[in-house]
MARLUMMAR-36259 format. One record per atom (N, C-alpha, C, O, CB): residue number from 1; residue in one letter; x, y, z. Coordinates in steps of 0.1 Angstrom, whole numbers. Glycine has a CB too. Example, Ala and Ser with C-alpha at 12.3 -4.5 7.8 and 13.67 -1.06 7.14 Angstrom:
   nunu   keza      xx      yy      zz
      1      a     132     -57      78
      1      a     123     -45      78
      1      a     132     -33      78
      1      a     142     -33      85
      1      a     113     -45      90
      2      s     128     -22      71
      2      s     137     -11      71
      2      s     129       0      79
      2      s     134      11      80
      2      s     141      -6      57
***
This chain:
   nunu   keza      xx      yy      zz
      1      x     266     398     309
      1      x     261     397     295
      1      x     267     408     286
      1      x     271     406     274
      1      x     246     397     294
      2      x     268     423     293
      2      x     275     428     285
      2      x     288     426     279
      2      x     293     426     268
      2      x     275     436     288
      3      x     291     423     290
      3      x     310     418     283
      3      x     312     409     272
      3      x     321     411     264
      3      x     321     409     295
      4      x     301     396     271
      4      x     299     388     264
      4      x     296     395     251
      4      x     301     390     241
      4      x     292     380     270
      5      x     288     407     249
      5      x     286     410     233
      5      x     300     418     234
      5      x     310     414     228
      5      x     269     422     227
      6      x     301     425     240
      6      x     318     433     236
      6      x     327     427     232
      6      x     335     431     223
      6      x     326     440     246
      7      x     326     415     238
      7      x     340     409     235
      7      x     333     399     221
      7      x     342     392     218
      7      x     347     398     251
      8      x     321     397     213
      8      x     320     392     204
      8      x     323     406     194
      8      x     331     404     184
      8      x     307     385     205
      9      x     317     417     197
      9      x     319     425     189
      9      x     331     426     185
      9      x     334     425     173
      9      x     316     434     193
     10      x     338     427     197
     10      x     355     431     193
     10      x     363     427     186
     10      x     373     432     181
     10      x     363     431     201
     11      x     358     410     185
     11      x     360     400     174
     11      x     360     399     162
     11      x     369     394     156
     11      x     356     392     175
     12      x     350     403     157
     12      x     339     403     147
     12      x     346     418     138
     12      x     349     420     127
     12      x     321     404     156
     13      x     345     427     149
     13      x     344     444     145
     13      x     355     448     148
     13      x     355     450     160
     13      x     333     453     151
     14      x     365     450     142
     14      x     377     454     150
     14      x     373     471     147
     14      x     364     474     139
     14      x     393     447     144
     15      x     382     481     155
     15      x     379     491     157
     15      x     388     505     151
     15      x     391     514     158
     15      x     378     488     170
     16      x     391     505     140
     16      x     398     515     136
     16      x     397     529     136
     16      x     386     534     139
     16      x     400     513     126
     17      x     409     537     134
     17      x     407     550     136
     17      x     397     556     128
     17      x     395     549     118
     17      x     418     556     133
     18      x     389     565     129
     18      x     377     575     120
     18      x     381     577     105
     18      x     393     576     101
     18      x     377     593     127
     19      x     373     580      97
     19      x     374     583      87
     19      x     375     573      76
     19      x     369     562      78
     19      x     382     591      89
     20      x     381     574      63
     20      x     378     564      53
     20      x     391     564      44
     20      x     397     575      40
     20      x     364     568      46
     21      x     396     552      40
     21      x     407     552      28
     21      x     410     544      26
     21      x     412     536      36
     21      x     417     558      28
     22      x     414     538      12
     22      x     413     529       6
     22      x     428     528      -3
     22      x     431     534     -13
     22      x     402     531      -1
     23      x     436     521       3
     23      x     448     519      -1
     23      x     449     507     -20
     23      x     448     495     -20
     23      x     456     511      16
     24      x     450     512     -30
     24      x     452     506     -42
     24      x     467     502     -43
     24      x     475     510     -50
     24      x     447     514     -53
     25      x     472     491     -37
     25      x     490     491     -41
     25      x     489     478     -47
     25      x     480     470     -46
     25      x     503     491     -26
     26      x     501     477     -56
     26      x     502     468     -60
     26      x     498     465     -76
     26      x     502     455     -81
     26      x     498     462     -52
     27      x     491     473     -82
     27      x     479     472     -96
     27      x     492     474    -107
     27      x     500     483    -109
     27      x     462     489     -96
     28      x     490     462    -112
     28      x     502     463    -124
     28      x     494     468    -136
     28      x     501     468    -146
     28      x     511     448    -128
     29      x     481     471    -139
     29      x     478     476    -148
     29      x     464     489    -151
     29      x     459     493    -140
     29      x     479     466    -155
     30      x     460     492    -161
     30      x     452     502    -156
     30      x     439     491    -159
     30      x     430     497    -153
     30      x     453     519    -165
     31      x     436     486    -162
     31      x     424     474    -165
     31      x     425     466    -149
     31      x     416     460    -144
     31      x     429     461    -181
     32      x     438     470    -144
     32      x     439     458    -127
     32      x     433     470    -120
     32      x     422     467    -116
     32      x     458     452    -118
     33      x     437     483    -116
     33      x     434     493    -116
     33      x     423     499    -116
     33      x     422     510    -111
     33      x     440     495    -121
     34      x     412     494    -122
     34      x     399     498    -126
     34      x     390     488    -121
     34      x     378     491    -120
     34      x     397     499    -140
     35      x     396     474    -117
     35      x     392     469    -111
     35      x     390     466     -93
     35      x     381     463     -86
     35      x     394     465    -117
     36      x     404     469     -92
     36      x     405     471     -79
     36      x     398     490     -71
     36      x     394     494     -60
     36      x     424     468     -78
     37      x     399     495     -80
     37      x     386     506     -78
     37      x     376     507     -77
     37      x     370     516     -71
     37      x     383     511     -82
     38      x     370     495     -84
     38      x     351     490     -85
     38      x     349     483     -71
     38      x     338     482     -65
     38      x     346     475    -101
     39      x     363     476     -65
     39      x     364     468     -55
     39      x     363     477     -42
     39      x     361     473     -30
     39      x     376     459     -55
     40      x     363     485     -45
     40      x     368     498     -34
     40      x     354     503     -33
     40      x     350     506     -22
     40      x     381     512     -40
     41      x     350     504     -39
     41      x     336     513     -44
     41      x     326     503     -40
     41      x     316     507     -35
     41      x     333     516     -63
     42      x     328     492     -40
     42      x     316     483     -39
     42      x     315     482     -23
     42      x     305     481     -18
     42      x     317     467     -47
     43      x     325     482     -18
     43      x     326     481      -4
     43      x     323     489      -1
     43      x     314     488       8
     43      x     334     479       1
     44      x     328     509      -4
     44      x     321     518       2
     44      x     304     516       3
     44      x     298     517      13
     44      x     326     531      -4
     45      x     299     512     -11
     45      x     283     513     -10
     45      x     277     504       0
     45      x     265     505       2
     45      x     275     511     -23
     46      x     287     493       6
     46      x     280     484      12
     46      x     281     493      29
     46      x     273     496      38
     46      x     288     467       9
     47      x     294     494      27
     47      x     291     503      41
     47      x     280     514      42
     47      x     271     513      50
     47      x     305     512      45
     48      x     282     524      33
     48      x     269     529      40
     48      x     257     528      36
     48      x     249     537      37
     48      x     269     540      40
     49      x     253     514      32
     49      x     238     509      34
     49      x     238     504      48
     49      x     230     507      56
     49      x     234     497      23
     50      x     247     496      48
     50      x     250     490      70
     50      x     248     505      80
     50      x     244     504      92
     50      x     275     482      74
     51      x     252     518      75
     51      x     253     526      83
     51      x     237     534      82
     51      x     232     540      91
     51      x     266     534      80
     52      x     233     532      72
     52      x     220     536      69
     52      x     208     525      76
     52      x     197     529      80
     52      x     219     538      53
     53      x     212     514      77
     53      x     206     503      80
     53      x     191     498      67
     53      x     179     495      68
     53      x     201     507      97
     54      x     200     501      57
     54      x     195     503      43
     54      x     194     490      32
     54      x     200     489      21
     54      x     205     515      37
     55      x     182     479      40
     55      x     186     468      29
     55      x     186     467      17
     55      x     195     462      11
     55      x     180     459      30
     56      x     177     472      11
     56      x     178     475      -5
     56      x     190     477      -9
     56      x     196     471     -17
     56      x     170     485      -9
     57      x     194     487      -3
     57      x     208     494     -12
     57      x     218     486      -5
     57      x     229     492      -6
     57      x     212     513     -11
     58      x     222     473       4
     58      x     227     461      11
     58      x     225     449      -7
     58      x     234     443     -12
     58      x     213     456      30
     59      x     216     449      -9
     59      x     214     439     -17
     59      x     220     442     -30
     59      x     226     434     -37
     59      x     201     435     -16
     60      x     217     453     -35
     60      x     226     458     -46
     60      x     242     454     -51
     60      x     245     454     -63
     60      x     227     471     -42
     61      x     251     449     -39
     61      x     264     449     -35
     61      x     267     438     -29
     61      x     279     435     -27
     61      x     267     460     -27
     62      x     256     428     -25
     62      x     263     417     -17
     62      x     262     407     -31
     62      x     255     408     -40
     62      x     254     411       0
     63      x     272     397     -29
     63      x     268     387     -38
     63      x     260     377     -39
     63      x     251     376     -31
     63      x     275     382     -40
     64      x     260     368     -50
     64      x     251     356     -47
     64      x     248     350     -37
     64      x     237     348     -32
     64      x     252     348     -52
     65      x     261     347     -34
     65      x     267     334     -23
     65      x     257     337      -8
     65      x     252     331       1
     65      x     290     337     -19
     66      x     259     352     -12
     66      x     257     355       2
     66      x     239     360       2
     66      x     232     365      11
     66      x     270     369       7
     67      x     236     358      -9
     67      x     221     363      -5
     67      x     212     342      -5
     67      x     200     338      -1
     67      x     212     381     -24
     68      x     223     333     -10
     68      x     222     321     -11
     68      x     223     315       5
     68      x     217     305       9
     68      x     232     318     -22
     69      x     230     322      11
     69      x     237     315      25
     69      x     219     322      34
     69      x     210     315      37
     69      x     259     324      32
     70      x     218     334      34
     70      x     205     338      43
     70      x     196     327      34
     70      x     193     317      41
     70      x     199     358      41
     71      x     192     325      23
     71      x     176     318      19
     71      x     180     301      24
     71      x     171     293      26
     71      x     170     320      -5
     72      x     193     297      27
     72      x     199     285      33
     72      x     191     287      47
     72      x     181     281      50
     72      x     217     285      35
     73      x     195     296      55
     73      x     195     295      70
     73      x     179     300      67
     73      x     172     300      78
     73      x     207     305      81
     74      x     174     303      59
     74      x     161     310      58
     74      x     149     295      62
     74      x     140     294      70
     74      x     159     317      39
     75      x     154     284      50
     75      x     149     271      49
     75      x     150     265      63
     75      x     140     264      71
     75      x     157     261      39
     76      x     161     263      64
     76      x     165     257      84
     76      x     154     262      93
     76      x     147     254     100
     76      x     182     266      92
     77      x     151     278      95
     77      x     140     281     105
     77      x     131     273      98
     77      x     128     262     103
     77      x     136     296     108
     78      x     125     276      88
     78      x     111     269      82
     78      x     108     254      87
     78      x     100     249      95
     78      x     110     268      63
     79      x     118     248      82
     79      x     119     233      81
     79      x     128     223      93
     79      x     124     213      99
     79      x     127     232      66
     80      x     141     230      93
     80      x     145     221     107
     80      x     142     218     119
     80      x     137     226     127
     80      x     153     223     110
     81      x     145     208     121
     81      x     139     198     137
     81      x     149     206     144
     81      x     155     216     139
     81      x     141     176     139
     82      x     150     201     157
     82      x     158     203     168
     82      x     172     199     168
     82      x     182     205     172
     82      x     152     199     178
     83      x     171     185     164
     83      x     186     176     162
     83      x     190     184     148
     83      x     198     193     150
     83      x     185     154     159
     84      x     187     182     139
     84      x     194     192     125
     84      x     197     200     132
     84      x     209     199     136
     84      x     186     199     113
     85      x     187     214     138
     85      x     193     224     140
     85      x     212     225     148
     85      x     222     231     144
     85      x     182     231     148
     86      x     209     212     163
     86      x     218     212     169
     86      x     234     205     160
     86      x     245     206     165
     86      x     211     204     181
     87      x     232     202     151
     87      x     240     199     142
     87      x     248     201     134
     87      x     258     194     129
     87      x     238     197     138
     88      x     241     219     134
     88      x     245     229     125
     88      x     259     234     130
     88      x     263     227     139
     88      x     234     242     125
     89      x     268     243     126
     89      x     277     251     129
     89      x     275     261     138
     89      x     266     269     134
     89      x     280     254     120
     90      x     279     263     144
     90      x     277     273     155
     90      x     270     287     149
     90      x     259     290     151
     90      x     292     276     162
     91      x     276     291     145
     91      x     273     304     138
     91      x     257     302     127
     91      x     248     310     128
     91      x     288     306     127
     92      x     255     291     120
     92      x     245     289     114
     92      x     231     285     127
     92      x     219     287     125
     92      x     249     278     103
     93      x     236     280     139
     93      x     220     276     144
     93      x     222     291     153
     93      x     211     295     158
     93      x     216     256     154
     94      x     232     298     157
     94      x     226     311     160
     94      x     217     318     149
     94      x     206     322     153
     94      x     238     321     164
     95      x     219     320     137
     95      x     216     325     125
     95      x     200     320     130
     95      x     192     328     134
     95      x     224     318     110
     96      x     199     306     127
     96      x     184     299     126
     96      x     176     304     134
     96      x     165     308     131
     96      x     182     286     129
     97      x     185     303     150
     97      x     171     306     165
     97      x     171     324     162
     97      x     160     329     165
     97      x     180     300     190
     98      x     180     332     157
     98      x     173     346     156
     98      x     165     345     148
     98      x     156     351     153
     98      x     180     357     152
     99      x     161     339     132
     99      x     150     341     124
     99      x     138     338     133
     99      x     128     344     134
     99      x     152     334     112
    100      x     141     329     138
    100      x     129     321     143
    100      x     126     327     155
    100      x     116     323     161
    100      x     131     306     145
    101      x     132     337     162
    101      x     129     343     176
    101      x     131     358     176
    101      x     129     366     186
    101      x     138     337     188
    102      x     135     363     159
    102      x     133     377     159
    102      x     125     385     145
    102      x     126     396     139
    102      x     147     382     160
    103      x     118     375     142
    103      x     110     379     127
    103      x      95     372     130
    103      x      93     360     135
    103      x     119     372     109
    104      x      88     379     128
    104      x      69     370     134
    104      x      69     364     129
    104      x      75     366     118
    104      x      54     375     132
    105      x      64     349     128
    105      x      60     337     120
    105      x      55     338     105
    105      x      57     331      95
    105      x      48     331     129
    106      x      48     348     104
    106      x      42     352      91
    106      x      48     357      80
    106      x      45     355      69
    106      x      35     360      91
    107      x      61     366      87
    107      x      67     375      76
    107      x      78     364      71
    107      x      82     364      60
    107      x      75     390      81
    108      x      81     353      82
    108      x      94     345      82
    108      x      87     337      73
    108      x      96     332      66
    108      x     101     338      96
    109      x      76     332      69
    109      x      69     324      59
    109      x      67     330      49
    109      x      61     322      42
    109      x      59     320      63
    110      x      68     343      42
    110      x      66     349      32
    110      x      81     356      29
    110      x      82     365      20
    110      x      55     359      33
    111      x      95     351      35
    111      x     105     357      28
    111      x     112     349      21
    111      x     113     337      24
    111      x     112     365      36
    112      x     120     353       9
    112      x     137     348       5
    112      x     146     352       9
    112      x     147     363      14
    112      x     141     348      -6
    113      x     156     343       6
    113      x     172     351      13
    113      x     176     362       7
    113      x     188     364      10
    113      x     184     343      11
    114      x     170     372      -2
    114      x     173     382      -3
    114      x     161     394       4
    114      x     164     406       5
    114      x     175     382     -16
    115      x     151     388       7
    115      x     144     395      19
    115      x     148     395      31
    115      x     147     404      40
    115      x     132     392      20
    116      x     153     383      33
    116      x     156     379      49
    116      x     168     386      52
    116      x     172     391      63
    116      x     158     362      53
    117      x     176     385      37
    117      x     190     397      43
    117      x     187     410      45
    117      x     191     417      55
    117      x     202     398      34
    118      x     180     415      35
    118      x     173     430      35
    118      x     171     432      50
    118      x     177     440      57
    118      x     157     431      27
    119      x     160     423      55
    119      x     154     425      69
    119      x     165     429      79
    119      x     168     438      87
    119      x     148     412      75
    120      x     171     416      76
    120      x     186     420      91
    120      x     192     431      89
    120      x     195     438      99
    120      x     201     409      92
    121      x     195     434      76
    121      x     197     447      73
    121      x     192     463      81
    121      x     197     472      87
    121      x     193     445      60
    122      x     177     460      77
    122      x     172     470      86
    122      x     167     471      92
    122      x     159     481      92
    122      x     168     476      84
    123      x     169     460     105
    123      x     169     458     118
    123      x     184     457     125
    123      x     185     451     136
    123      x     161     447     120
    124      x     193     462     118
    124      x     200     464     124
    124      x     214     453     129
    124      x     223     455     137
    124      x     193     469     130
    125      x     208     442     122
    125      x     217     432     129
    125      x     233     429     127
    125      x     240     422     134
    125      x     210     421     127
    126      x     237     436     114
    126      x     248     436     108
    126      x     254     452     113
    126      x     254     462     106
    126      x     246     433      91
    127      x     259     453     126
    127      x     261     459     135
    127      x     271     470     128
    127      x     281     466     122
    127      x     263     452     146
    128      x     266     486     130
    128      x     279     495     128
    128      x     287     494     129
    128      x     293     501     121
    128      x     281     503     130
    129      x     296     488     138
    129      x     309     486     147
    129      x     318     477     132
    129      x     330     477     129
    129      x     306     474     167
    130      x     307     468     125
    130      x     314     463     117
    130      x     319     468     106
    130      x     327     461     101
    130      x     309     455     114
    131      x     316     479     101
    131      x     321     488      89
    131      x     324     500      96
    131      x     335     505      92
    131      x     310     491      76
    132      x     318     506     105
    132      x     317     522     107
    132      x     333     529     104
    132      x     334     539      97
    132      x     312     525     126
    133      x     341     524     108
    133      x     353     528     106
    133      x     365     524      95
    133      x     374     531      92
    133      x     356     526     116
    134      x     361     509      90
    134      x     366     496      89
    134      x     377     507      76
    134      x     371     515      69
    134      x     353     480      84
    135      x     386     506      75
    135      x     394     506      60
    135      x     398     495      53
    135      x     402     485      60
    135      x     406     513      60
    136      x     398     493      39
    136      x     406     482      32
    136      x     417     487      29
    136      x     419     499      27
    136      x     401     475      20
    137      x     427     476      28
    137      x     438     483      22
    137      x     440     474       6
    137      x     431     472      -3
    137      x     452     482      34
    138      x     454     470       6
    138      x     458     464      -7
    138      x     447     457     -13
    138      x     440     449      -6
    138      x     470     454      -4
    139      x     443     459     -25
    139      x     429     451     -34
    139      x     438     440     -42
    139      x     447     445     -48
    139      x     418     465     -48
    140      x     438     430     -43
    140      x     441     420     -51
    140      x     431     414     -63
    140      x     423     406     -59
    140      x     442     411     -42
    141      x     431     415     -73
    141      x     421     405     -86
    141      x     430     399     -88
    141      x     442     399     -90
    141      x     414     410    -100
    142      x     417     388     -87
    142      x     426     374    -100
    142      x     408     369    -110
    142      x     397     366    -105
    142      x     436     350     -84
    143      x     411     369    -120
    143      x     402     371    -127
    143      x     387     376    -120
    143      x     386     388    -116
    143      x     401     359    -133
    144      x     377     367    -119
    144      x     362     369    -114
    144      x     363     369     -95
    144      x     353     369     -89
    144      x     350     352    -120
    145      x     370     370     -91
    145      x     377     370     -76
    145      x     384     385     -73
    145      x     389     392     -82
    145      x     391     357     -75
    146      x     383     389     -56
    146      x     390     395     -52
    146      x     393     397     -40
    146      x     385     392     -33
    146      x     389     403     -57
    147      x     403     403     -33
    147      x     402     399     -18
    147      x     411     412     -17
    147      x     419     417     -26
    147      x     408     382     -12
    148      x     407     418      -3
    148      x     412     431      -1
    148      x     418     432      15
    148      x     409     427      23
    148      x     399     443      -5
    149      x     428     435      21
    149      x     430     437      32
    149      x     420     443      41
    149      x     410     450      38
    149      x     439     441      33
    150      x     424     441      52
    150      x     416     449      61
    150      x     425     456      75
    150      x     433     450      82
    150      x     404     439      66
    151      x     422     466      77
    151      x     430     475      80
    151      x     426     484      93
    151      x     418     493      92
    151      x     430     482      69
    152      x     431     482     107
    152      x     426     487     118
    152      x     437     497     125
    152      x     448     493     127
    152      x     422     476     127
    153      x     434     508     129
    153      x     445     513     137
    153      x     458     515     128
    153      x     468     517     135
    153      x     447     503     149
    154      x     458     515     115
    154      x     467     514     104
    154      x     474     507     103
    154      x     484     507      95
    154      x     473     522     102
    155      x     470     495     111
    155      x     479     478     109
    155      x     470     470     102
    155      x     458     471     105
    155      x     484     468     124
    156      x     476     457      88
    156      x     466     453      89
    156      x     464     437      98
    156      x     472     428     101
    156      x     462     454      75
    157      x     448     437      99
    157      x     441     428     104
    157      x     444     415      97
    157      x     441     411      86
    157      x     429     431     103
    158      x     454     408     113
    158      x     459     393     106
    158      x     447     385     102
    158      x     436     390     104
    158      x     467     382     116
    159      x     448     374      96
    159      x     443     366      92
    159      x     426     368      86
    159      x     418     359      86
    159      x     446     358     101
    160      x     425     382      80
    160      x     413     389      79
    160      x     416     391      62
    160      x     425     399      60
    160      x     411     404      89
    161      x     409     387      53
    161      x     406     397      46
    161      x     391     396      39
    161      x     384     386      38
    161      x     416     398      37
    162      x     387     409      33
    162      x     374     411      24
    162      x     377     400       9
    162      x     386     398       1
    162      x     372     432      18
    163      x     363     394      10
    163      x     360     390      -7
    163      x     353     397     -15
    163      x     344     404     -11
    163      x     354     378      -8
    164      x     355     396     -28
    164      x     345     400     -36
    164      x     344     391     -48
    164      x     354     384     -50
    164      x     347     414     -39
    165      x     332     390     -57
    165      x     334     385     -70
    165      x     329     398     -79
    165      x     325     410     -77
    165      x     325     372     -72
    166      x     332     391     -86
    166      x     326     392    -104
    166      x     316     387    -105
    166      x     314     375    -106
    166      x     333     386    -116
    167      x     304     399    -107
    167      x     289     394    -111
    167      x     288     398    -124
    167      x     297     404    -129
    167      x     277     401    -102
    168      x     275     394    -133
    168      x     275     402    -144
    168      x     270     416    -145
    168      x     268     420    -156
    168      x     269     396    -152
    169      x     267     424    -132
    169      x     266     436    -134
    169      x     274     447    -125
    169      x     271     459    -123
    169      x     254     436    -134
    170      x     291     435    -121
    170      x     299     442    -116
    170      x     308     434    -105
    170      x     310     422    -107
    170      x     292     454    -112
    171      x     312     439     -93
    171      x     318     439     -83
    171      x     306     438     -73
    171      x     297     446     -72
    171      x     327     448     -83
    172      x     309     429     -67
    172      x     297     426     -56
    172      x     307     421     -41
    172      x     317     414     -44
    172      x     285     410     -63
    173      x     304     425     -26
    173      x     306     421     -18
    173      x     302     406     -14
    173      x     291     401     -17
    173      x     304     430     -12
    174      x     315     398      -5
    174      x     309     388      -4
    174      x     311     389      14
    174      x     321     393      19
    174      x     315     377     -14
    175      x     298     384      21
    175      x     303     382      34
    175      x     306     371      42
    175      x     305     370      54
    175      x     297     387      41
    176      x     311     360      30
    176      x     316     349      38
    176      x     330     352      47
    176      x     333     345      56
    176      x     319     337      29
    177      x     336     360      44
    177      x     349     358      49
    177      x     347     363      66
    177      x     354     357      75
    177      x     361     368      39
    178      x     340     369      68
    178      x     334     374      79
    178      x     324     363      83
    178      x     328     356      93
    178      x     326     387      77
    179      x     313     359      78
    179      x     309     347      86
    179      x     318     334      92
    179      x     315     326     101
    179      x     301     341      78
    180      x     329     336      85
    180      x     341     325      83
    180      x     345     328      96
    180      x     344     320     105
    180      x     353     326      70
    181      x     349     339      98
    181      x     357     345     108
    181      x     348     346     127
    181      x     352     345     138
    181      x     362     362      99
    182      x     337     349     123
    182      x     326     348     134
    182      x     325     333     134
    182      x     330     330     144
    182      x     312     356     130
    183      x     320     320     127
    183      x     325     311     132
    183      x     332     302     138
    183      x     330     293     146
    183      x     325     310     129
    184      x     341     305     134
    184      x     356     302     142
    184      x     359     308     154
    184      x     366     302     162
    184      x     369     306     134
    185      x     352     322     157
    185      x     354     326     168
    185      x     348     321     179
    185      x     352     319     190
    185      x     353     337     168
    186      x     334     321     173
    186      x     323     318     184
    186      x     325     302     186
    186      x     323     299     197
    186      x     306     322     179
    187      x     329     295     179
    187      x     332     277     185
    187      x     343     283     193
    187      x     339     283     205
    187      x     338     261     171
    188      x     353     288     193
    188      x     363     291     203
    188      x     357     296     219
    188      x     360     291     229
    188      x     373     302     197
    189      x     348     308     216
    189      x     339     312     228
    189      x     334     300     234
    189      x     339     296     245
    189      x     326     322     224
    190      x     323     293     226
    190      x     322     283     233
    190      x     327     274     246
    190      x     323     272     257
    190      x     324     279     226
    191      x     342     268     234
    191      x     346     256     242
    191      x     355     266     256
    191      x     356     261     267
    191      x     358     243     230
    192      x     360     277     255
    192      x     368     289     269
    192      x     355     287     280
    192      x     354     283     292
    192      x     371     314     263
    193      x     345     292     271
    193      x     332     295     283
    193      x     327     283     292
    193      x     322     284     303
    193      x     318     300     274
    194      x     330     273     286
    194      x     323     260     291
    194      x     314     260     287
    194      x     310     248     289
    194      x     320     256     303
    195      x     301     268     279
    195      x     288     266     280
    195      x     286     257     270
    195      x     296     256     262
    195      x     280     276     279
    196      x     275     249     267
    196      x     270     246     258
    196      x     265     252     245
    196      x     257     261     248
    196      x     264     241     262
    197      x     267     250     229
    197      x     261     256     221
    197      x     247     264     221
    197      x     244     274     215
    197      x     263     249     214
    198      x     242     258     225
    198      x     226     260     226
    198      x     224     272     236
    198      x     215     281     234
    198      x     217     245     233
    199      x     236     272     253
    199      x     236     278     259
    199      x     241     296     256
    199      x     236     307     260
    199      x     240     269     265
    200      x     254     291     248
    200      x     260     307     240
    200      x     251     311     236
    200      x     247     322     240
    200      x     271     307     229
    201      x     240     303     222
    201      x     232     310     215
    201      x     221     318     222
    201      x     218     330     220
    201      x     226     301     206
    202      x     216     309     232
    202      x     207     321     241
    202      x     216     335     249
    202      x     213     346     252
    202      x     198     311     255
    203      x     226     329     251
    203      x     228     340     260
    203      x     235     352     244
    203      x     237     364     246
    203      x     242     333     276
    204      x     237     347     232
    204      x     239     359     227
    204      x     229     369     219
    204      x     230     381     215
    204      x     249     357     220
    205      x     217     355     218
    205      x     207     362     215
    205      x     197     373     227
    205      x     190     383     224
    205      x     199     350     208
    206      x     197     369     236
    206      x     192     374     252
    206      x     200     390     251
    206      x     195     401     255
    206      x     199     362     268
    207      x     213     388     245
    207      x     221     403     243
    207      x     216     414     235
    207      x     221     425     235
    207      x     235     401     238
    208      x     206     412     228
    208      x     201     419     216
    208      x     187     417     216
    208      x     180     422     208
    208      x     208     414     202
    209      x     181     409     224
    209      x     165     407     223
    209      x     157     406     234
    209      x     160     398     243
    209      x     161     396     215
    210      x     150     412     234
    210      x     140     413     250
    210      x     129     398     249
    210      x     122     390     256
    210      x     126     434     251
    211      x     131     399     237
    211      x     122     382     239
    211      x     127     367     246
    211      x     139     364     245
    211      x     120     375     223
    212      x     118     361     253
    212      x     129     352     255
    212      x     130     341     249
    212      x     121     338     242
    212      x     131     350     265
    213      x     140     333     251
    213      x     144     319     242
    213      x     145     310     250
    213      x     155     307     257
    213      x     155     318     234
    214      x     129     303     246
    214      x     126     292     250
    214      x     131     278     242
    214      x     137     278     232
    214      x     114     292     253
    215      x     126     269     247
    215      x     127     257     236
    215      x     127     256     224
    215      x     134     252     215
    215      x     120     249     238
    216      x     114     261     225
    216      x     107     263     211
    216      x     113     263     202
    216      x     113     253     194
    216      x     102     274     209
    217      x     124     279     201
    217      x     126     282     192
    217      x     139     274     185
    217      x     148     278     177
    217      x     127     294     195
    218      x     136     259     192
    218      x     146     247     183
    218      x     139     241     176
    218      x     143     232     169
    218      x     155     235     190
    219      x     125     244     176
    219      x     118     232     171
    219      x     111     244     154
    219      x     111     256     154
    219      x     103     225     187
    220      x     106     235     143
    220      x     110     247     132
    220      x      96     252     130
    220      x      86     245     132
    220      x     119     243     116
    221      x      98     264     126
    221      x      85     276     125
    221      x      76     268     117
    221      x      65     271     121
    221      x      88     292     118
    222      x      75     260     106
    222      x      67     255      97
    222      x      64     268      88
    222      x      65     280      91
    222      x      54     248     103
    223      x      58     260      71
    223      x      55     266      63
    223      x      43     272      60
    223      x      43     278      49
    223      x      57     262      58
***
């Protein structure tokens, strides 16, 4: 089992040298420039709310999309059956069976997806390994959009990069590009491993939780 989270980690988290820097190339102007700085900035605060394990100051910086995607998978524990759940995307019915097998029935009935991200937040589940080191490099805008390399070991990270938008009170992280990327990985784990979906999800939730995962936790928590 251990190898199995390392080697998700390793996926997920690539591992760069110490320290911090933020490469701005490319900015043809000082208005591009000012933006691709806010982009830089928004990311540092997101990292060290993840390193603080600091949801509040997590929610400050992530975007809509993404506090929209938790109150999504938020609904699913509440409300989905077993076949829905099994239906889902790999990555989303892991999402579901942790709410539902790592938050008490009560609190999971009194949150939104901007509580429920908070929570994972400061429980830890958006793992150090994923920022602790991480650098961006080249920042790109195109209007309300932005996308920034990502940068390990001072090469960058193929087929990786950070999003961000344009909110109205700034530059906001987005973490689809990473859920994107953990998707794709974990259907690949999957089909190498032989196991069944249902089977990975326990065995990656079993990696992080002393509870165990029974049936149950396909069938949905109710309101």
């Amino acid at each position: 089992m251990r190898s199995l989270r390392q080697a998700l980690r390793s996926v997920a988290c690539p591992r760069p040298l110490a320290g911090w820097l933020v490469l701005l190339v490319g900015v043809g102007s000082p208005l591009a420039a000012q933006d691709a700085s806010a982009v830089a900035e928004a990311f540092e605060t997101y990292r060290t709310a993840i390193l603080a394990s600091d949801g509040e100051a997590a929610l400050g910086v992530v975007d809509a999309a993404s506090v929209a995607y938790y109150g999504a998978m938020l609904d699913l524990a509440l409300d989905a059956d077993s076949a829905r759940v099994a239906r889902l995307p790999l990555l989303d019915e892991v999402m579901v069976i942790a709410l539902r097998v790592r938050v008490p029935a009560d609190t999971l009935r009194q949150m939104d997806g901007r509580s429920a991200l908070a929570y994972g937040v400061a429980q830890g589940w958006i793992g150090r390994e994923s920022v602790e080191q991480t650098r961006i490099g080249r920042v790109t805008v195109t209007g309300d959009s932005a996308w920034a390399e990502v940068r390990s070991g001072g090469q960058v990270v193929p087929k990786l990069r950070f999003s961000f938008s344009r909110e109205a009170d700034g530059w906001r992280f987005s973490l689809g590009a990473l859920q994107a990327l953990m998707s794709d990985h974990l259907t690949l784990w999957a089909k190498q491993s032989g196991m069944t979906d249902a089977e990975l999800v326990r065995a990656m939730l079993l990696s992080v939780s002393e509870k165990p995962i029974t049936p149950d936790a396909w069938s949905p928590v109710g309101r």
